[in-house]
N, C-alpha and C positions, 0 to 999 in steps of 0.2 A: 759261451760260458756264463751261467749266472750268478750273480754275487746278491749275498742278502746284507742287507740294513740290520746293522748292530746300534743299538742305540746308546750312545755313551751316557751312563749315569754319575760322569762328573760334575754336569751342570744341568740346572733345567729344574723342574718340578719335582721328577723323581729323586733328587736328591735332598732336596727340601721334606719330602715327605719322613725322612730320619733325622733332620735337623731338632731336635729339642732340647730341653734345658736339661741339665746334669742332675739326675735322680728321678725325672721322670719317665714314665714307662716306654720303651720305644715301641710300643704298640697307640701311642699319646696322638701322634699326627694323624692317621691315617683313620684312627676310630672319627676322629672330630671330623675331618673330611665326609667323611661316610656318613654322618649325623646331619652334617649338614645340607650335603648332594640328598637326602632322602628327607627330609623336611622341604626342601626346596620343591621338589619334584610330586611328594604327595600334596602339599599346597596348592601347586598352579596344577594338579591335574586334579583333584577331587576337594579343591575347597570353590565358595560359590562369590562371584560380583568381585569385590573390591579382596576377598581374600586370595585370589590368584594375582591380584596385582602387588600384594604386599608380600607373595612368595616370598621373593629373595630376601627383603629384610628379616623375614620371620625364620628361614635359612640360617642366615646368618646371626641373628641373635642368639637362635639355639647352641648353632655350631659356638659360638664363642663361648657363651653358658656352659657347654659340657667340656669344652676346653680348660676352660676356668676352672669348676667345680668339681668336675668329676677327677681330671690330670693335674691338674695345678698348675697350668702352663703359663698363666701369668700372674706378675707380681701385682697386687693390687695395695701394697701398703702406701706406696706416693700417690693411690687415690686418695685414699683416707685421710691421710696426713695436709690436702691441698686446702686452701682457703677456695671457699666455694664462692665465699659472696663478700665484697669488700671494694671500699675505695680507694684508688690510688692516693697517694700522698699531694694534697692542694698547697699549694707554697701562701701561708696568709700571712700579711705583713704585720709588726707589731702594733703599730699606728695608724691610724685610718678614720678621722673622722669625717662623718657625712656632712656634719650641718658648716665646718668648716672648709669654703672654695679654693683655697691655697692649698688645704691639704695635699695634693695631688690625685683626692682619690677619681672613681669613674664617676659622680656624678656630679663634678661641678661645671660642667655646662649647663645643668639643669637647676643648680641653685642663683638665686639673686642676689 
């Protein structure tokens, strides 16, 4: 007797592939997938030297791009909103002079 392989689609990829965010389209995953597996694949088979080595990235930028753009599948406002460029907070004391050696500062080893 032979018994066939049911695939259960309560875990796995195939289930993921209906996972999206609430109001987006459920046609959202599977388009971006498909965007992406066909940028990947026409890359590494008909682009030339260093553009088949950078298939998957370029895959995958798209694939995200038309995730992003086209579905709206992710939130990009706490990009915008991040501090791009900044320094952390330096603790400077309120006193600190160099030319006097008692001060404690760093460089009275080096004054006379």
């Amino acid at each position: 007797m032979r018994t066939h392989f049911v695939p259960q689609t309560s875990c796995g990829a195939s289930s993921k592939l209906a996972d999206v965010p609430e109001g987006a389209s459920p046609a959202a995953a599977p388009v971006t997938v498909s965007v992406t597996l066909l940028v990947i694949v026409v890359t590494v088979l008909r682009g030339s030297g260093l553009w088949q080595l950078w298939g998957p990235v370029v895959g995958v930028v798209a694939g995200t791009a038309n995730g992003g753009l086209v579905f709206g599948l992710y939130d990009t406002a706490s990009v915008g909103e991040a501090g791009w460029v900044g320094l952390p907070p330096l603790p400077i004391p309120d006193s600190i002079s160099a030319s006097d050696p008692s001060s404690g500062s760093c460089c009275r080893r080096f004054c006379w």
